[in-house]
GUTI-959902 format. One record per residue: residue number from 1; x, y, z of N, C-alpha, C in turn. Coordinates in Angstrom, 3 decimals. Layout:
% GUTI-959902
NUM / X / Y / Z / X / Y / Z / X / Y / Z
...
***
This chain:
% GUTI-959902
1 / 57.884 / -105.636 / 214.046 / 57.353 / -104.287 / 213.819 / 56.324 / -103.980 / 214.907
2 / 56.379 / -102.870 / 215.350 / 55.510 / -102.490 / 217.166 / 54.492 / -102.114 / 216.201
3 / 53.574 / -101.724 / 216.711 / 52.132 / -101.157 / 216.510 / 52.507 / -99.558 / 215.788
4 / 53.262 / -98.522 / 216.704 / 53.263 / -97.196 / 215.574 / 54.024 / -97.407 / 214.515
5 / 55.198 / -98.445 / 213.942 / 55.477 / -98.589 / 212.984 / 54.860 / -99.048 / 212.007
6 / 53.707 / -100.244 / 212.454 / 52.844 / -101.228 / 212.045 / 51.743 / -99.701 / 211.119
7 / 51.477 / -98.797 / 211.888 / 49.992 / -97.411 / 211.205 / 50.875 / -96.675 / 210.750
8 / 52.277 / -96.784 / 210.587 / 52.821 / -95.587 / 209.862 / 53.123 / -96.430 / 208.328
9 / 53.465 / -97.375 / 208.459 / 53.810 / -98.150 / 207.480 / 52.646 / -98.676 / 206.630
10 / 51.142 / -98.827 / 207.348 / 49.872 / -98.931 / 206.683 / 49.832 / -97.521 / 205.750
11 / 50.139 / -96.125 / 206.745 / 49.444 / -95.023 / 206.485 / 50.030 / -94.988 / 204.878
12 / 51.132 / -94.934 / 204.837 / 53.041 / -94.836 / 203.726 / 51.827 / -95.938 / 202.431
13 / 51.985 / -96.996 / 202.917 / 51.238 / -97.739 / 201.366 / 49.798 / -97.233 / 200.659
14 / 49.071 / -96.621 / 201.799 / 48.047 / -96.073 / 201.689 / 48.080 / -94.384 / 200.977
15 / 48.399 / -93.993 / 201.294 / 49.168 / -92.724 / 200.446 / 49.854 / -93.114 / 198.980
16 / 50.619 / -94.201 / 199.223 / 51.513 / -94.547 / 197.965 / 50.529 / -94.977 / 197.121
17 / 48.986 / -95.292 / 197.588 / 47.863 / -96.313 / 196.236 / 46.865 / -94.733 / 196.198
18 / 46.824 / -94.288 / 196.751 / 45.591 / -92.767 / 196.504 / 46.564 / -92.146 / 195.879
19 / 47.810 / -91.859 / 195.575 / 48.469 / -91.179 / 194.827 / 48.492 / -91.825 / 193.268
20 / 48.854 / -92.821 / 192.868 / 49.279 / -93.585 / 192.293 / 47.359 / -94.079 / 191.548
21 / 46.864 / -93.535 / 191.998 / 45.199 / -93.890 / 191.417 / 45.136 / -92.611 / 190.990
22 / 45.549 / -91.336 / 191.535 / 45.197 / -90.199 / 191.144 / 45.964 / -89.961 / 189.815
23 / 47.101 / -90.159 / 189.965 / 48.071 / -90.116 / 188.447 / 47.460 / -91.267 / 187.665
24 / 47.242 / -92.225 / 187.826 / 46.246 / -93.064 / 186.731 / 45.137 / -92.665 / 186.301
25 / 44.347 / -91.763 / 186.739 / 42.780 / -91.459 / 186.364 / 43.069 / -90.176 / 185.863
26 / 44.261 / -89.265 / 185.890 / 44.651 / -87.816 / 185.565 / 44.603 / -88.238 / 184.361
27 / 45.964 / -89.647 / 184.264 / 46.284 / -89.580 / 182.488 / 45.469 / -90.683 / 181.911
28 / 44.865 / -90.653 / 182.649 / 43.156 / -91.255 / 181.285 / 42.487 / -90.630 / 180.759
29 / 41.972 / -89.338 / 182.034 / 41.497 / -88.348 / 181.379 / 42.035 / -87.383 / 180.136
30 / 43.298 / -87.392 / 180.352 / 44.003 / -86.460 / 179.694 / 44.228 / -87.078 / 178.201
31 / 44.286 / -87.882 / 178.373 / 44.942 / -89.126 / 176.815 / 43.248 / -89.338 / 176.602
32 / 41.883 / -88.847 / 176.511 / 40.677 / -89.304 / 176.557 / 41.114 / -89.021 / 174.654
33 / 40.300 / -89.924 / 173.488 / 40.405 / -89.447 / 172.275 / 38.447 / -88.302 / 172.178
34 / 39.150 / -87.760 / 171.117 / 38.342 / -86.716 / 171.055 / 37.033 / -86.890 / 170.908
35 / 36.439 / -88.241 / 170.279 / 35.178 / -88.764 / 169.919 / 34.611 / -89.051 / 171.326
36 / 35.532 / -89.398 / 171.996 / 35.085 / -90.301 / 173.657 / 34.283 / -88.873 / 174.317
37 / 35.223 / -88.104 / 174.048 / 35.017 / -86.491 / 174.895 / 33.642 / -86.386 / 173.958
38 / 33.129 / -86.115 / 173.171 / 32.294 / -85.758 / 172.411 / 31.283 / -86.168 / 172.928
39 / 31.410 / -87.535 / 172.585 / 30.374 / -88.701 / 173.271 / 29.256 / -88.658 / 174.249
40 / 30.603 / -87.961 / 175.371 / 30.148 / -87.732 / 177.063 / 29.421 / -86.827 / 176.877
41 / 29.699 / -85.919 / 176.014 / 29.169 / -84.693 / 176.409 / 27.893 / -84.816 / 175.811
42 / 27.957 / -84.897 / 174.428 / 26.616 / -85.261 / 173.941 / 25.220 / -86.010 / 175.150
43 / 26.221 / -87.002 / 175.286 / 25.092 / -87.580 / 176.426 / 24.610 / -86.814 / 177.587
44 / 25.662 / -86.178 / 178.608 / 25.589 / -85.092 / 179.527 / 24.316 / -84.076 / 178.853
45 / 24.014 / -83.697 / 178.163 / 23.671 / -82.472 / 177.075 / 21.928 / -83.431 / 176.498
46 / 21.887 / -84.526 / 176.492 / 20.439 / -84.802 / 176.044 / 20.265 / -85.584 / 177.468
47 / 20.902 / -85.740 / 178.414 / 20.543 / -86.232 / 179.800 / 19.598 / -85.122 / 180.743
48 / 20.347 / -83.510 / 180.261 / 19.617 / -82.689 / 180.602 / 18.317 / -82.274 / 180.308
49 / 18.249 / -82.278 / 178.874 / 16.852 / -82.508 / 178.193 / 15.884 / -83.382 / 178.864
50 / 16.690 / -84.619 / 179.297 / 15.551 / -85.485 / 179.241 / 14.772 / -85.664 / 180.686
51 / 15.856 / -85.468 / 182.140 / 15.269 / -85.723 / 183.096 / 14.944 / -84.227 / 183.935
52 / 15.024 / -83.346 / 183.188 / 14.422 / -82.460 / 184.043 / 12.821 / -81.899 / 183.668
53 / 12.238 / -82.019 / 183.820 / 10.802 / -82.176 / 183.683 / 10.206 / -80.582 / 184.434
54 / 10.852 / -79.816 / 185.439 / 10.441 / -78.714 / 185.634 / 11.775 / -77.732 / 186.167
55 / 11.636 / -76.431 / 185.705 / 12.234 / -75.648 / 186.911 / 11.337 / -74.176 / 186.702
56 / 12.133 / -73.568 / 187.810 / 11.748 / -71.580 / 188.044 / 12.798 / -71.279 / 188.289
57 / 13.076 / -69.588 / 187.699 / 14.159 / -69.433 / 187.426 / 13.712 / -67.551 / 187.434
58 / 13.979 / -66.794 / 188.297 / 14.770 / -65.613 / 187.885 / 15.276 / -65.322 / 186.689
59 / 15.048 / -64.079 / 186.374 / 15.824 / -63.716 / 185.532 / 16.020 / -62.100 / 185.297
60 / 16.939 / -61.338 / 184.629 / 17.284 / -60.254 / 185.033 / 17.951 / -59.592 / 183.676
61 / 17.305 / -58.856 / 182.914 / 17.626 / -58.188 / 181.763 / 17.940 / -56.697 / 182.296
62 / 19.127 / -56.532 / 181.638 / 19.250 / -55.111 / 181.130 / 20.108 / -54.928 / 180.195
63 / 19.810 / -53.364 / 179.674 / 20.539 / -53.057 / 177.976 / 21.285 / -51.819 / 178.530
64 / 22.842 / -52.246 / 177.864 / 23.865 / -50.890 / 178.072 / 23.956 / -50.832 / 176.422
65 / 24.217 / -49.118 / 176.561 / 24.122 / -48.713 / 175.296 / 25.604 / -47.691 / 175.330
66 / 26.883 / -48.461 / 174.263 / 27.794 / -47.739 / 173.706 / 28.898 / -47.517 / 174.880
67 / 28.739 / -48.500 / 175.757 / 29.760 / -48.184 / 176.933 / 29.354 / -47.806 / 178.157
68 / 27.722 / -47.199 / 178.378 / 27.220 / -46.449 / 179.553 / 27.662 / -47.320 / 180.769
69 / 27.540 / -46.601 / 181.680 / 27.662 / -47.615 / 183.474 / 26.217 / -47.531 / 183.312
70 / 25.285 / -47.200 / 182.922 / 23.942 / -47.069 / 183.569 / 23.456 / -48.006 / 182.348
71 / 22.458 / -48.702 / 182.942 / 21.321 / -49.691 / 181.788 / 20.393 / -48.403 / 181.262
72 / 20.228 / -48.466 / 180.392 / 18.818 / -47.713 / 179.243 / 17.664 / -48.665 / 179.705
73 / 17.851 / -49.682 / 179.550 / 16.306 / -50.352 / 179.938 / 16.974 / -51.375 / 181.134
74 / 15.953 / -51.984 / 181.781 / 16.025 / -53.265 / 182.636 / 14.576 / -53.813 / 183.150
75 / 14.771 / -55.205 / 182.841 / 13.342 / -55.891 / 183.264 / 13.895 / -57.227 / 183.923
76 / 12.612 / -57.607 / 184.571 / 13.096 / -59.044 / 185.892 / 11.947 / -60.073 / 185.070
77 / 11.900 / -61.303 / 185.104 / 10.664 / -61.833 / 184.735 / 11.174 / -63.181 / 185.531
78 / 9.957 / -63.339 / 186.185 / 10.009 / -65.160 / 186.475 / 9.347 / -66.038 / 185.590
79 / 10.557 / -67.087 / 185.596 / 10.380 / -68.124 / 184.166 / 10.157 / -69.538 / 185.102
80 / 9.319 / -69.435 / 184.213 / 8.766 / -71.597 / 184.964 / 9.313 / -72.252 / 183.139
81 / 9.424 / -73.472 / 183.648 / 9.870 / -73.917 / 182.336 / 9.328 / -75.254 / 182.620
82 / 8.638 / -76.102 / 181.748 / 7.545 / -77.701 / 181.550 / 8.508 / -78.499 / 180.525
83 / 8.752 / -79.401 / 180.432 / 9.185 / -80.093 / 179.649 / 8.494 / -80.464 / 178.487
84 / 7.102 / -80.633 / 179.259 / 5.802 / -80.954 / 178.434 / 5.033 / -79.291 / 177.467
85 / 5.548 / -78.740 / 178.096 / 5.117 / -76.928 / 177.043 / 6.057 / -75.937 / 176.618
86 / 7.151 / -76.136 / 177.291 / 7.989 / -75.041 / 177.179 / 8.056 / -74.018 / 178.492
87 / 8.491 / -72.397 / 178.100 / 8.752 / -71.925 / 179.445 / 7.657 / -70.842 / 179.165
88 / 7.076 / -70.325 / 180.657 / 6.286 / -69.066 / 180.242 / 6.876 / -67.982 / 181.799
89 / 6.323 / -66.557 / 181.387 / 7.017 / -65.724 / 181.923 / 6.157 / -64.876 / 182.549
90 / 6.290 / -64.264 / 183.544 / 5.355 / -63.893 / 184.660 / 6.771 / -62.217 / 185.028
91 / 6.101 / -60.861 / 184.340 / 6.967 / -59.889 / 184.301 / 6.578 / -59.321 / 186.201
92 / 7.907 / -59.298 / 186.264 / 8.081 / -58.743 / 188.171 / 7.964 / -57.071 / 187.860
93 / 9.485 / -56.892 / 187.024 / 9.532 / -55.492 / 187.034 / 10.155 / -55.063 / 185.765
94 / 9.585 / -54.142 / 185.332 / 11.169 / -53.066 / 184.295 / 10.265 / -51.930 / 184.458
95 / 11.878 / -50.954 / 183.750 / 11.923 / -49.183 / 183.990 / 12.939 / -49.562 / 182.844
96 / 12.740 / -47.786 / 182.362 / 13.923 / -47.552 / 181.329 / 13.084 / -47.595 / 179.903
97 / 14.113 / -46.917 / 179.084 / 13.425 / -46.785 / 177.581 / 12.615 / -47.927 / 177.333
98 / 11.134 / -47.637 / 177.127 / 10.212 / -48.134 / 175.923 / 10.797 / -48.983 / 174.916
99 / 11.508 / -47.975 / 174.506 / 12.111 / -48.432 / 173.153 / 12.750 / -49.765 / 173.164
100 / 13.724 / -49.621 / 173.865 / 14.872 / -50.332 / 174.652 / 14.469 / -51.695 / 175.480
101 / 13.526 / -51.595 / 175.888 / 12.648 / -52.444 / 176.427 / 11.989 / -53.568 / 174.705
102 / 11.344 / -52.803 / 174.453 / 10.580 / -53.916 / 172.931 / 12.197 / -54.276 / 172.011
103 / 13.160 / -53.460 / 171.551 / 13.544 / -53.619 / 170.566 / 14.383 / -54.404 / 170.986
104 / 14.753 / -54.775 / 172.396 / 16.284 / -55.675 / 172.586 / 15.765 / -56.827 / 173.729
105 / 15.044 / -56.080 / 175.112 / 14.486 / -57.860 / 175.930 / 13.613 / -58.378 / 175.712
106 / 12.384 / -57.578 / 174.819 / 11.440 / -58.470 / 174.478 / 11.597 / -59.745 / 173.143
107 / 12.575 / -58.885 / 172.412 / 13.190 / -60.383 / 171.407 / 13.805 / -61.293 / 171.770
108 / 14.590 / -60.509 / 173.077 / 15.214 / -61.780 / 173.823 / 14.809 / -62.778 / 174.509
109 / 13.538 / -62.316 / 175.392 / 12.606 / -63.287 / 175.419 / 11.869 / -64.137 / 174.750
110 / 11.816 / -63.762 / 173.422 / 10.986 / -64.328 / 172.150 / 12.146 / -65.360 / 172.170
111 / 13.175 / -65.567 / 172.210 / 13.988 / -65.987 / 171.539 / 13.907 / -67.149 / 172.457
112 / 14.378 / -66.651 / 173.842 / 14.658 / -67.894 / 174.767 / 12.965 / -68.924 / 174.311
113 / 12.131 / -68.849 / 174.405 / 10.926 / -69.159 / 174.416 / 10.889 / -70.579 / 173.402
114 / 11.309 / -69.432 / 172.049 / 11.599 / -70.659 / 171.003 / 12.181 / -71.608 / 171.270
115 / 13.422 / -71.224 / 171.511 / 14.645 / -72.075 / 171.895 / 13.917 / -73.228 / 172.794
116 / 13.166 / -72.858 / 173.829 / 12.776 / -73.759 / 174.702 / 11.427 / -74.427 / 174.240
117 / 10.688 / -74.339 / 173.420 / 9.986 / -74.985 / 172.680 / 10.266 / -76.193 / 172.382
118 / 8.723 / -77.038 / 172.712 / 9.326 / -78.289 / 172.065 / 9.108 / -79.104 / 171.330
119 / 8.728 / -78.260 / 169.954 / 8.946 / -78.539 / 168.996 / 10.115 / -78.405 / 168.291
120 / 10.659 / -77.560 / 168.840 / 12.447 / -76.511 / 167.891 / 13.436 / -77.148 / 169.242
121 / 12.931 / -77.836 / 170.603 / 14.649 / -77.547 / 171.213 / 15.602 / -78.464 / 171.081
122 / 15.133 / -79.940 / 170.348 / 16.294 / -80.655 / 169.972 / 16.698 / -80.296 / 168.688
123 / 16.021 / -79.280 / 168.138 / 17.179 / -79.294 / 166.912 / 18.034 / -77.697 / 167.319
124 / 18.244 / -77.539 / 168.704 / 19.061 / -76.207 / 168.763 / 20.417 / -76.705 / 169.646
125 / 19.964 / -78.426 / 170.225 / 20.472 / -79.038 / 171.597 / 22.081 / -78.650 / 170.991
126 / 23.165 / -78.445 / 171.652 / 24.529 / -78.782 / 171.658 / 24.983 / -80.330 / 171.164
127 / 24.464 / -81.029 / 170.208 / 24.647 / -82.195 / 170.238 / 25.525 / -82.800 / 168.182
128 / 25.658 / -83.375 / 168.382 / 26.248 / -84.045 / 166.652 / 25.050 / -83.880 / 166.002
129 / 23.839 / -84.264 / 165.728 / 22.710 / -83.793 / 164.608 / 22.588 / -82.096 / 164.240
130 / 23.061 / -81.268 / 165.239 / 23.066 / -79.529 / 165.350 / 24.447 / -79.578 / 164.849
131 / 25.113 / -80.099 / 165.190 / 26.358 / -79.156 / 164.833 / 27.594 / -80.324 / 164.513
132 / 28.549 / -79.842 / 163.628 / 30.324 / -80.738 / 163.715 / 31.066 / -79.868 / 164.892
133 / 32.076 / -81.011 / 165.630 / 32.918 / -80.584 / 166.653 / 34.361 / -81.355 / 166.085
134 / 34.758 / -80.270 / 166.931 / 36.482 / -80.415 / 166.632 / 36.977 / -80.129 / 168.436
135 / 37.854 / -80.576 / 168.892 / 37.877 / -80.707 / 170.389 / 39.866 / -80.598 / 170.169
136 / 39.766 / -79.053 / 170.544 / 41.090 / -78.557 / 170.440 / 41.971 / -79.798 / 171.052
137 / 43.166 / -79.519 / 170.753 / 44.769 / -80.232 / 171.419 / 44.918 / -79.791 / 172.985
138 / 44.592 / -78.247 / 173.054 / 44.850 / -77.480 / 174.293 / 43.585 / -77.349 / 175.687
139 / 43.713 / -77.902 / 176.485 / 42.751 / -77.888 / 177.346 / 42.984 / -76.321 / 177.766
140 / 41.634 / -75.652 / 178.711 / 41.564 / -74.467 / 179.367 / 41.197 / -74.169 / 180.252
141 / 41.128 / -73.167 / 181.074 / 40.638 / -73.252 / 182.489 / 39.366 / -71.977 / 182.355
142 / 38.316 / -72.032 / 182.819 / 37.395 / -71.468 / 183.199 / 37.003 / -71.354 / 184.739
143 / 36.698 / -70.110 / 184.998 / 36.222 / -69.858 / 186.498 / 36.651 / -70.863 / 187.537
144 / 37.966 / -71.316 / 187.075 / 38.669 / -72.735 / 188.071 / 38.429 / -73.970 / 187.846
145 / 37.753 / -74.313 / 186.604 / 37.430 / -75.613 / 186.165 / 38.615 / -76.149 / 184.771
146 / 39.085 / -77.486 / 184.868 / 39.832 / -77.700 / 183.682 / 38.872 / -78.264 / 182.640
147 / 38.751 / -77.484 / 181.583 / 38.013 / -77.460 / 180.369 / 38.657 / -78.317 / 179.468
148 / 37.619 / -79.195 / 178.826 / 38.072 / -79.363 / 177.429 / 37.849 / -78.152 / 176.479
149 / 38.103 / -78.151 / 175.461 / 37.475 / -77.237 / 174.407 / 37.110 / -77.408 / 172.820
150 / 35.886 / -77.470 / 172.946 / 34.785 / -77.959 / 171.382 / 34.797 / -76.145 / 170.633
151 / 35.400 / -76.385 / 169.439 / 35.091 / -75.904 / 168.144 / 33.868 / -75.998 / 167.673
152 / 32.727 / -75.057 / 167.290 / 31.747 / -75.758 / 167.060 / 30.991 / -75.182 / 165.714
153 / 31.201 / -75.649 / 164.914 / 30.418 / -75.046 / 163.396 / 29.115 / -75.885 / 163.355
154 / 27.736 / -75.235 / 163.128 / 26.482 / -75.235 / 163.026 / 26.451 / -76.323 / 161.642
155 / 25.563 / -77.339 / 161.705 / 25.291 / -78.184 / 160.466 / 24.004 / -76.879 / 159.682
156 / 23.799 / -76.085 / 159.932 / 22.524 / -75.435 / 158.920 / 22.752 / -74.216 / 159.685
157 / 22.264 / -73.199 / 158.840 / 21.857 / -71.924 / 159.286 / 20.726 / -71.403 / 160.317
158 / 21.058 / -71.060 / 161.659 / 19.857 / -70.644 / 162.221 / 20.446 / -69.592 / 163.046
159 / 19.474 / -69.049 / 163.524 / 19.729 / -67.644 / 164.806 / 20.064 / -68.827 / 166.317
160 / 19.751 / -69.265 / 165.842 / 19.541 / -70.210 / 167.896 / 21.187 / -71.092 / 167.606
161 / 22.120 / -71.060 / 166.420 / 22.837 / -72.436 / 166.345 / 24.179 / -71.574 / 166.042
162 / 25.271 / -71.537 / 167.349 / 26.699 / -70.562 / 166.953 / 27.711 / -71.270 / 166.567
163 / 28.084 / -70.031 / 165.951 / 29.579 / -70.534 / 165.182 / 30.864 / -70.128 / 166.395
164 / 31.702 / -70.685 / 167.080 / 32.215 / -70.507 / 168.205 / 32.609 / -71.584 / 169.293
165 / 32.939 / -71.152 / 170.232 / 33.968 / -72.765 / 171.096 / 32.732 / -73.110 / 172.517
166 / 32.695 / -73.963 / 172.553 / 32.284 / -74.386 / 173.555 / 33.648 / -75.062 / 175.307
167 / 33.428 / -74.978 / 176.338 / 34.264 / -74.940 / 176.884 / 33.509 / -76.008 / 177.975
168 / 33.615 / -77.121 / 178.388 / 33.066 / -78.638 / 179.127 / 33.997 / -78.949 / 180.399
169 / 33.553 / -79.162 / 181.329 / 34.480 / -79.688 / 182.668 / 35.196 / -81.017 / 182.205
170 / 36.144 / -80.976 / 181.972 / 36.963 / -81.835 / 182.468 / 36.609 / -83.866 / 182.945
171 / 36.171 / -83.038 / 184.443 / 35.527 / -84.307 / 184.811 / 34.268 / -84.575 / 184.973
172 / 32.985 / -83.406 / 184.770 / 32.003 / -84.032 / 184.492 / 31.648 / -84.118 / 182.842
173 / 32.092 / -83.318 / 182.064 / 31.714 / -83.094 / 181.478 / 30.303 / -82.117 / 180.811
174 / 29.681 / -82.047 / 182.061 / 29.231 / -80.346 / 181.816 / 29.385 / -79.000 / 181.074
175 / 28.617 / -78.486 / 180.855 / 28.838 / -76.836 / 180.129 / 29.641 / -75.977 / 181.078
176 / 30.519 / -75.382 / 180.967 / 31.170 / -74.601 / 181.267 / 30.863 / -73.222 / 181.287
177 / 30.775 / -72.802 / 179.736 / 30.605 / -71.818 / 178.810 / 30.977 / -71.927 / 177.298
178 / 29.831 / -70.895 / 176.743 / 29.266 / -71.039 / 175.034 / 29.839 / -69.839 / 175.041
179 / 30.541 / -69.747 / 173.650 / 30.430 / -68.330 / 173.564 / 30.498 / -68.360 / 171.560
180 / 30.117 / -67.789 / 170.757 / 29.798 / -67.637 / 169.675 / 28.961 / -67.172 / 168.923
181 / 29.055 / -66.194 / 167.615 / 28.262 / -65.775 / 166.869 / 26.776 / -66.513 / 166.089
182 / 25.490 / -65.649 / 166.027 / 24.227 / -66.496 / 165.586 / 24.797 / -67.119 / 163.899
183 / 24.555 / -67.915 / 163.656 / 25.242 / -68.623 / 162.383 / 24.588 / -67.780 / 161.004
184 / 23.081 / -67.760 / 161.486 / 22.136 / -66.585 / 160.726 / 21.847 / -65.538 / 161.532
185 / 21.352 / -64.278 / 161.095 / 20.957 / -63.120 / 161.631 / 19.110 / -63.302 / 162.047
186 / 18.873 / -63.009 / 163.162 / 17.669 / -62.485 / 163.382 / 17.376 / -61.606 / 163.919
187 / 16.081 / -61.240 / 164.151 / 15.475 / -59.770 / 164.367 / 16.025 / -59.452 / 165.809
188 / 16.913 / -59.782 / 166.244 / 17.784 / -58.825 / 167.751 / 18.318 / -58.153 / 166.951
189 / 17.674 / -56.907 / 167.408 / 18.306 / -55.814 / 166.825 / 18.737 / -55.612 / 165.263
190 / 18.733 / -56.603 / 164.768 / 19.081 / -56.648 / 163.266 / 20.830 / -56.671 / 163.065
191 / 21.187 / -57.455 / 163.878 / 22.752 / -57.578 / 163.372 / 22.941 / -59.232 / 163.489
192 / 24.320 / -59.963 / 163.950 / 25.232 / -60.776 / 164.194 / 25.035 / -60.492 / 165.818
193 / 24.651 / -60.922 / 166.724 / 25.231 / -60.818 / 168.076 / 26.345 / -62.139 / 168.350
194 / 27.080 / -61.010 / 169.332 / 28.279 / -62.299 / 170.141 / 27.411 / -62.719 / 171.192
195 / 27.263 / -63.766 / 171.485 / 26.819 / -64.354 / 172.758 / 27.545 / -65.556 / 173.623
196 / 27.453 / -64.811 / 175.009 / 28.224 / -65.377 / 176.157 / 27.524 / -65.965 / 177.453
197 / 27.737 / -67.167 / 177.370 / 26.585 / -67.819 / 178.302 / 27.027 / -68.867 / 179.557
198 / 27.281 / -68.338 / 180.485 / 28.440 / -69.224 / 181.628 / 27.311 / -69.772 / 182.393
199 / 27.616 / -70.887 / 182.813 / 26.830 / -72.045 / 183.614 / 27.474 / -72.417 / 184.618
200 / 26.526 / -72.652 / 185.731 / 26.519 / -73.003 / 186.891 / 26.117 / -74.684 / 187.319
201 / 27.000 / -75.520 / 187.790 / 26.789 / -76.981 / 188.350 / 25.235 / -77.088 / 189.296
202 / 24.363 / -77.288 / 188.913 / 23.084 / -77.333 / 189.957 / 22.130 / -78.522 / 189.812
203 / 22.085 / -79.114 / 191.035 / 21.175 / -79.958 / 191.023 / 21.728 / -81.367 / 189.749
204 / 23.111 / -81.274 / 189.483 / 23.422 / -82.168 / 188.463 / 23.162 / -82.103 / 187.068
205 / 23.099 / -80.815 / 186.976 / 23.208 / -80.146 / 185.441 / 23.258 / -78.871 / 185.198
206 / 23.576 / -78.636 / 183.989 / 24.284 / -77.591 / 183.802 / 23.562 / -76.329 / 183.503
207 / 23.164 / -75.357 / 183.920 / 22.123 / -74.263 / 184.001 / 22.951 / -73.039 / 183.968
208 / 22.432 / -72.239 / 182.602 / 23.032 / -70.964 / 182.380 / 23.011 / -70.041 / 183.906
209 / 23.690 / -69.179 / 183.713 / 23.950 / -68.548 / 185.236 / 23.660 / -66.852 / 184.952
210 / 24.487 / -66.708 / 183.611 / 24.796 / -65.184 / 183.356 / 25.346 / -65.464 / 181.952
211 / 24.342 / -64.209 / 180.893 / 24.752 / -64.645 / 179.450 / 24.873 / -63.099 / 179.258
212 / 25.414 / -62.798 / 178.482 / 25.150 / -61.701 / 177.316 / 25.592 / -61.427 / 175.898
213 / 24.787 / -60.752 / 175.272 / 24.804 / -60.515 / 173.833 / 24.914 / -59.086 / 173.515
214 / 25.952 / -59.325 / 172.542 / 26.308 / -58.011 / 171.998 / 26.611 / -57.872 / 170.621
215 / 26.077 / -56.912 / 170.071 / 25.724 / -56.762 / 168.490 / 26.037 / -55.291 / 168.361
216 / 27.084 / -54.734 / 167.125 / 27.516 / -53.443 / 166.824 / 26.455 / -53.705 / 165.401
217 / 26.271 / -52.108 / 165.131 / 25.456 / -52.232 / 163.881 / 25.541 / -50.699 / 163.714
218 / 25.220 / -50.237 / 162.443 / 25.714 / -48.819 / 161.734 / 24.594 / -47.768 / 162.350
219 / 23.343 / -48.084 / 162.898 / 22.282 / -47.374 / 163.095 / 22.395 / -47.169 / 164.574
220 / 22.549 / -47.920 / 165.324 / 22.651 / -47.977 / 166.630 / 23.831 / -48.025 / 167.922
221 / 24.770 / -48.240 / 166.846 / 26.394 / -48.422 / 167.760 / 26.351 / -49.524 / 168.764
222 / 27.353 / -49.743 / 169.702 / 27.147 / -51.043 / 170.568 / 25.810 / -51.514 / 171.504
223 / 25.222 / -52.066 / 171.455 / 23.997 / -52.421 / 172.199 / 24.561 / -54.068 / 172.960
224 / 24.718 / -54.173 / 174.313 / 24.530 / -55.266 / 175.248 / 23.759 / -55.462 / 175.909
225 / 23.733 / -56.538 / 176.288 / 22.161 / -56.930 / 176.919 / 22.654 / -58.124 / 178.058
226 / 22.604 / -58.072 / 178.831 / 23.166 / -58.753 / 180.396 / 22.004 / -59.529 / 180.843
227 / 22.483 / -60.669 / 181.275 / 21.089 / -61.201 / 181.837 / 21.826 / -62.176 / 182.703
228 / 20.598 / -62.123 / 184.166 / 21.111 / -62.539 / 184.824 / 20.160 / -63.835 / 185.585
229 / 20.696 / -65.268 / 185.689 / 19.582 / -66.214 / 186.211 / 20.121 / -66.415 / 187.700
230 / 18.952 / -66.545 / 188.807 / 19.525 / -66.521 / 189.845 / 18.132 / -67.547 / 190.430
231 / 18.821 / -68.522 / 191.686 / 17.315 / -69.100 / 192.444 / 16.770 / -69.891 / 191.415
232 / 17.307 / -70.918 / 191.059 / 16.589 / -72.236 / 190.116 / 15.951 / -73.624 / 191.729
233 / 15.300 / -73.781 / 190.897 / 14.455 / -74.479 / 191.605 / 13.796 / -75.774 / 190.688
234 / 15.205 / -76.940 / 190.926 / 14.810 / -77.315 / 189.708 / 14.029 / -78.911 / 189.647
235 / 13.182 / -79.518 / 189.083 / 12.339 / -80.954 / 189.417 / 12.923 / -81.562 / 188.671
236 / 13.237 / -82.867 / 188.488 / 13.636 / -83.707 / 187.361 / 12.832 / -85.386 / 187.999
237 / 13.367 / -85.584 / 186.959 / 12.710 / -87.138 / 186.650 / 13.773 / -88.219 / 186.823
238 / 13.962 / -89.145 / 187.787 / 14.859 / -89.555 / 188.357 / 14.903 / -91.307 / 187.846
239 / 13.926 / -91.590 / 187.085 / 13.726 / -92.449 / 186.471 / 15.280 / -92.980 / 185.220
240 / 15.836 / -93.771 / 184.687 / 17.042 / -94.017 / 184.101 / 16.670 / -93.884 / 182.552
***
């Protein structure tokens, strides 16, 4: 065998084992049992909790009312977030209804706040003590990612804990996207909101990107609320 037969015939076995690893690690993933998937994620999901110790974060509210192209209200606020306090908020800008302004982003801010509290945020975490999962038959695709997909019913009643699917990468196991109803009602607006919350891969975890909530109710008709996170800047704790 000469020398170009000698690198074509290396190249041929070499192709034949990166192929042949790729179809082995496809159907591991794929044949994963549903507890295993759970597992990961759970861990992925209090890994985040645990080593990120700071970020800043943009953020970008506005409220459409009943279909409008135009927002009724809109406000910007920069959010620092402590591991050790929670997040606090530093308002850039808003315009637009008063009203509209207190009755829909300022609860929404109340809300994130709690949520990020830390006293209340492991019992809101995505994890088995918050909630039972069921991890469909059918995988899905999101924004080009192959998803698993978690069923997710709330162990107790709260505004912060949805009834609705959760959607996880594949291969990291990351958030994808949440999307589901508050299990209880709170003071947003005074209804049920749907809420939709897509995440972005950063810095090695999973950080909401763009959420919104939307709640129909007899007094007010459709009210959405868009929010947008942009420019994280994030510290973690690199310790194991």
């Amino acid at each position: 065998m000469n020398a170009p037969e000698r690198r074509l015939w290396v190249m041929s076995i070499t192709i034949a084992l990166l192929v042949s690893c790729a179809i082995s690690c496809h159907a591991v993933s794929r044949t994963q049992s549903p507890d295993t998937v759970i597992t990961y994620v759970e861990a992925v999901i209090r890994a985040r909790f645990e080593h990120i110790t700071e970020y800043v974060v943009r953020e970008h509210y506005a409220v459409y009312r009943n279909g409008a192209g135009k927002p009724a209200a809109e406000q910007a606020v920069q959010v620092t977030y402590q591991k050790s306090t929670g997040i606090t908020y530093t308002t850039v800008s808003k315009v637009g209804s008063s009203m509209w302004l207190n009755r829909a982003i300022e609860p929404a801010l109340e809300s994130e706040r709690e949520v990020n509290d830390v006293t209340t945020r492991h019992q809101v975490m995505l994890t088995a003590d918050n909630y039972e999962f069921e991890v469909d038959p059918a995988r899905d695709s999101v924004n080009g990612r192959d998803c698993f997909v978690l069923d997710l019913k709330p162990r107790r009643k709260s505004p912060y804990l949805l009834n609705g699917k959760a959607w996880v990468d594949a291969k990291t196991y990351l958030l994808v996207r949440i999307r589901g109803t508050q299990s209880s009602g709170s003071s947003l607006l005074a209804g049920l909101p749907l809420i939709t919350r897509d995440f972005a891969h950063i810095s090695g975890f999973a950080m909401v990107v763009h959420e919104e909530i939307e709640v129909h109710t007899f007094l007010f008709g459709q009210t959405v609320i868009k929010i947008d996170y942009d420019g994280y800047d994030i510290q973690r704790d690199e310790r194991p």
